[in-house]
SEMARLUM-542319 format. One record per residue: x, y, z of N, C-alpha, C in turn. Coordinates in steps of 0.05 Angstrom, whole numbers, plus 5000, padded with zeros to 4 digits. Layout:
XYZXYZXYZ/...
//
This chain:
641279217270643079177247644879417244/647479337242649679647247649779797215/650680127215650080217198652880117185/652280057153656180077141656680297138/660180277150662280427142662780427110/662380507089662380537065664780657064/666780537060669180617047669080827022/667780697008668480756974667481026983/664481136984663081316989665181536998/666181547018668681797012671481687002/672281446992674881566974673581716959/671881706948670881846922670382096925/669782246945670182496961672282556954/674582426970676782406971679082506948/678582306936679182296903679182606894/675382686897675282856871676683086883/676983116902679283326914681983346902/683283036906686083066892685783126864/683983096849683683056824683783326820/682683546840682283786830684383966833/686383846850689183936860690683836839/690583556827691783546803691283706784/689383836774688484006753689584266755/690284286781691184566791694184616789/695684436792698084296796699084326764/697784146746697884166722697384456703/696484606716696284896691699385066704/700484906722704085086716707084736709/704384676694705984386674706684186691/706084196719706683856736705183736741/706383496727706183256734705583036756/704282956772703682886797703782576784/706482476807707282156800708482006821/706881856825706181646849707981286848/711181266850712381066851710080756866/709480596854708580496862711980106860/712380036883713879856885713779556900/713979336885713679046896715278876881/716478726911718078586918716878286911/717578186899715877866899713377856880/712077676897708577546890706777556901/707177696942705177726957701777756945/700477596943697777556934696577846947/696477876967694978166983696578386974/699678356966700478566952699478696932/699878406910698878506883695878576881/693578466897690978576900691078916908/693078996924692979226927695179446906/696479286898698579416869695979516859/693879366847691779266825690579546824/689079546861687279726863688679986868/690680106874692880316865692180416850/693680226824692980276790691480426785/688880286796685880306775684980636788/685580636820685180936838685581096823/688981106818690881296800688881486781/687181386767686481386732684681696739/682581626754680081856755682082096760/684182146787684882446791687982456779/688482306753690082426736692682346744/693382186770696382146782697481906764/699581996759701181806745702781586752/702481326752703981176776705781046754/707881006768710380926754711180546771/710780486760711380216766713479976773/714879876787718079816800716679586811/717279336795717279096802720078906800/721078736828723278596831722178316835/723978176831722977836839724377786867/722677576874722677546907725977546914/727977396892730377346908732777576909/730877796902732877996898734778126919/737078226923738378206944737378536959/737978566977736978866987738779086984/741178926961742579256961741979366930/740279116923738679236888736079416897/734979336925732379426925733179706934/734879776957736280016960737280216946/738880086925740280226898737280316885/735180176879731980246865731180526883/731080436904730380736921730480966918/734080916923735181176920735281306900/734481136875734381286840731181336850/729481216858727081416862727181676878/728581666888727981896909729682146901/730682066875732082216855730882346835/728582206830726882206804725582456812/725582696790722882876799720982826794/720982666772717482616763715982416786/716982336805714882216826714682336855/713182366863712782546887712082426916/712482106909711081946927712381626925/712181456943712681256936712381016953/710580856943708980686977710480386956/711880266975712880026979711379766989/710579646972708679376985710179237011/709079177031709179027055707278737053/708978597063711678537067713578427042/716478507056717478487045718978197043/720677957033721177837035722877787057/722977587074724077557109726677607110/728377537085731377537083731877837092/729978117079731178367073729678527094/731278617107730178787138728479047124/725879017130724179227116724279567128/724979597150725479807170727679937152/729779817140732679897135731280067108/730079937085728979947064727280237072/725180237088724280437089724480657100/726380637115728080887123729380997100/730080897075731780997056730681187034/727081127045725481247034725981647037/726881797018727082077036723982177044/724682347061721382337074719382517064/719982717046719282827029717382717014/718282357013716282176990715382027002/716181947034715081797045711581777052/709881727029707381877032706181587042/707181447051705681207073706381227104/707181497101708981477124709781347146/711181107136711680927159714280967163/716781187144719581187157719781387181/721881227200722381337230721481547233/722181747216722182107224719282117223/717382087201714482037206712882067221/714081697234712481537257712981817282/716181877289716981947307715782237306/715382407286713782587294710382497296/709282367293706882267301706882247330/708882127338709282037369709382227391/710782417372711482697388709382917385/707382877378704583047371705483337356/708483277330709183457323707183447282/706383297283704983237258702583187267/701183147282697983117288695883307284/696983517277695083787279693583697244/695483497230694783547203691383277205/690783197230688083007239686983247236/686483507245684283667247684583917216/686383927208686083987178685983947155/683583677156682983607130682783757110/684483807084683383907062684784167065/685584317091685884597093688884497080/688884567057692284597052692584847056/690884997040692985327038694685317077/693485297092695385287123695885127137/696384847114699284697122702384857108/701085047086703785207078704285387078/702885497100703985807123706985707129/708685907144711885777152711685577184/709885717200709885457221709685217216/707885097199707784817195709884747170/710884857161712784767128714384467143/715284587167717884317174715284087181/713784047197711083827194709483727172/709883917151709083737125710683627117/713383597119715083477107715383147114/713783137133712782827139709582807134/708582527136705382457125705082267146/702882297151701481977176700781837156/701081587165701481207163698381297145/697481177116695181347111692581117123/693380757131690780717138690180787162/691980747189690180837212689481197209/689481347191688481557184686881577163/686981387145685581297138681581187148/682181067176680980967192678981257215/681081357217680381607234678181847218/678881857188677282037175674781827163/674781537164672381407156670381527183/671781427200669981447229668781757228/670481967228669082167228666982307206/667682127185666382157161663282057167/662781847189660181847192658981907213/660682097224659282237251660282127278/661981807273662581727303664181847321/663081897341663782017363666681877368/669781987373671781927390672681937412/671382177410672782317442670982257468/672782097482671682007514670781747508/671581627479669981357487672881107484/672280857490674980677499674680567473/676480537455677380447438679480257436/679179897428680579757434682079607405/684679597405686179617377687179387379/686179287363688179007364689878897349/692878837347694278837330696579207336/698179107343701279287348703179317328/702079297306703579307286705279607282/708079617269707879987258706680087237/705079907219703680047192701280077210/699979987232696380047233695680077265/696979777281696179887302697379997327/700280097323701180377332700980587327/701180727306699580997294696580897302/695280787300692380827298691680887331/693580707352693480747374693681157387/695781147374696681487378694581657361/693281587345691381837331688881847348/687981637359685881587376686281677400/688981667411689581787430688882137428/690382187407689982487394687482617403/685182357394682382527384681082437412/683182447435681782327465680482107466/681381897461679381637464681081607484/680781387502681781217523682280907505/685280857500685880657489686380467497/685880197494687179907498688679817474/690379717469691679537449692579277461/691579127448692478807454693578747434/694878497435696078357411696378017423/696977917405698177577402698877477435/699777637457700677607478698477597505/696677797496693577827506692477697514/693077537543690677457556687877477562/686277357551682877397543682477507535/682977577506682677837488679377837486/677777647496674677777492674277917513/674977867539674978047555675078357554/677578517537678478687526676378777510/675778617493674178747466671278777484/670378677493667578647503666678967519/669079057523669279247534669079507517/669879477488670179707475668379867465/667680097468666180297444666380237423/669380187404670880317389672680037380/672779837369673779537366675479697332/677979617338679179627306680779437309/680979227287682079037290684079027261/686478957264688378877235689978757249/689278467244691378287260691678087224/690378067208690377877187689177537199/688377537208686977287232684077217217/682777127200680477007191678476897214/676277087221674277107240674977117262/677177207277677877327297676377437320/674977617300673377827316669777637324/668977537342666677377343664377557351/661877497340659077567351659577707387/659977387405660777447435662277617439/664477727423665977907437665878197436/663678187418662778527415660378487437/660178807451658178887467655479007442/653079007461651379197428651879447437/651579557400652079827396654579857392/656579737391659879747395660779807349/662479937354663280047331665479987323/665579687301667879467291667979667258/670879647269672379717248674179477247/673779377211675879187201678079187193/680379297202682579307174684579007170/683478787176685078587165683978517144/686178347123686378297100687378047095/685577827087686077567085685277467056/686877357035685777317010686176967005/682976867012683276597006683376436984/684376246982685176106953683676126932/681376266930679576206913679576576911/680976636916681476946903679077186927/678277046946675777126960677477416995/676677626985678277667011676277837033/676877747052676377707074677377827106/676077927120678178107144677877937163/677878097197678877947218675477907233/673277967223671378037236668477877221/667977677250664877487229662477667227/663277807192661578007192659477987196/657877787188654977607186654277747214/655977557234654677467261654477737269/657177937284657578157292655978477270/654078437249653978547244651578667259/650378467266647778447278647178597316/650478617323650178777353651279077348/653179037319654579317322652179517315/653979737321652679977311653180067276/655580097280656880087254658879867251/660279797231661679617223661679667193/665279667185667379687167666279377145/665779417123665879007106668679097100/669378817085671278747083670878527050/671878657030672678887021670679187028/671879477019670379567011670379777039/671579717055670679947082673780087085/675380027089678880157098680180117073/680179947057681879967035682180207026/679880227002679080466992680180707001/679380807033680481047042682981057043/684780767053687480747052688080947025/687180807001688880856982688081066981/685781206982685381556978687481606983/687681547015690081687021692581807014/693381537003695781656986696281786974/693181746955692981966940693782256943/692282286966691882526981695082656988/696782396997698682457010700382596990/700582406966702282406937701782736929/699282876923699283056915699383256936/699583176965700383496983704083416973/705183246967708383236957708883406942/707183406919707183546894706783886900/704783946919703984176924705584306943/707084126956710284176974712384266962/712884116945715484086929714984386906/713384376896711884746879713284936899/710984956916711785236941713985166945/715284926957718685066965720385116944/719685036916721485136896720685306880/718985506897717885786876719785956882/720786176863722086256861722086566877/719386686887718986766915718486756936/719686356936719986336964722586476976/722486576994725486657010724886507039/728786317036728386147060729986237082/
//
């Protein structure tokens, strides 16, 4: 029977960290404020608007709230942006995905300045992710004071995608081994499984990524140490296609009509060969949103130091 990945168990770690950076933040009067924005009705959106919210409350972050209706055109949602990214009082600002099909979401989040981009999914981000010019911040959890030495200043100014890092600090949070083992990603997405591909790369795994195009994807998986799946696919992931001992991570998100949600992986069956394994709710979410957290207040603690008044640039 595999051990759970307990999500909650370190956001809450997580958390009481930012919370204490908020407190810290706050005795020279700032404010730490977290744009939270949605487009429409997306059911998985607003489940995750929800749990935002409620995160927000314990470490003191203030979330400011920007809701549009689905038919809104994309030069209102643009024009919204750019007055955020204006605003001082928010330091952050994660955009619900997806966006409605009409409005090219890439365009939207590029408009994001990157400063706030604390989901970091705009270009400059991803593209320092890609370029192993932001990755050093995988092995300095927590060490802020020397992400704001002057070598790294220009690399904080971007944040990694927070769930497949999200994903990377669960795994190491319970001891699993990365390095040297084959880790197989399923789903190519740019919010989860391209970054997640490159951070694993980072921490030396030997990667596969399949997707929708994937000939015998049990083949693939059967093979893996290391299975992370976010395809949004309802039982996807089968008993047969895990090896034993193999270490399923869930990050799909499926919310069925009866309000019930659900990932890519038959937890039941597969729980029983893995080693470990992610539930669903309750395993990646949670850390996701730490994340932000996390991300939102290194903004805040960015934005201080470069506008102290002994900084010299």
């Amino acid at each position: 029977m595999a051990q759970i990945l307990d999500g909650r168990k370190l956001s809450e770690k997580i958390k009481d960290k930012v919370k204490a950076d908020v407190a810290k933040l706050g005795q020279y009067g700032i404010e730490v404020g977290l744009g939270l924005l949605l487009v429409g009705d997306n059911p998985a959106s607003k489940q995750y608007l929800n749990a935002t919210l409620h995160a927000c409350v314990k470490p003191g972050i203030k979330a400011h709230q920007f809701k549009l209706p689905d038919n809104v055109s994309i030069n209102e949602v643009l024009n919204l942006v750019h007055s955020i990214n204006k605003d001082e009082r928010i330091n952050g600002l994660l955009m619900f995905l997806p966006l409605p099909k009409r409005i090219n979401a890439r365009r939207v989040i590029n408009e994001i300045a990157p400063d706030k981009d604390i989901d970091g999914l705009g270009s400059l981000s991803i593209g320092r992710l890609a370029a192993d010019e932001s990755t050093f911040q995988i092995f300095k959890q927590g060490d802020y004071e020397s992400l704001y030495s002057g070598e790294f200043i220009p690399a904080v100014s971007s944040y990694l995608p927070c769930t497949p890092f999200g994903v990377i600090r669960l795994l190491e949070h319970y001891g699993v081994e990365i390095k040297g083992k084959h880790a197989v990603v399923v789903g190519k997405s740019l919010a989860v499984g391209k970054p997640l591909s490159l951070m694993l790369l980072v921490k030396e795994a030997t990667v596969t990524v399949c997707h929708r195009e994937t000939k015998d994807l049990k083949y693939f998986i059967r093979q893996a140490d290391i299975i992370c799946s976010a395809t949004g696919i309802k039982g996807l992931i089968k008993e047969d296609m895990v090896k034993d001992g193999a270490v399923v991570v869930d990050i799909g998100i499926n919310v069925l009509e009866d309000g019930t949600i659900v990932g890519d992986v038959d937890f039941a069956a597969v729980e029983k060969k893995a080693s470990f394994i992610t539930p669903v709710p309750g395993g990646v979410g949670p850390v996701t949103i730490a994340m932000l957290l996390e991300n939102t207040v290194r903004s805040a603690q960015k934005g201080h130091y470069m506008k102290h008044p002994l900084i010299i640039g």
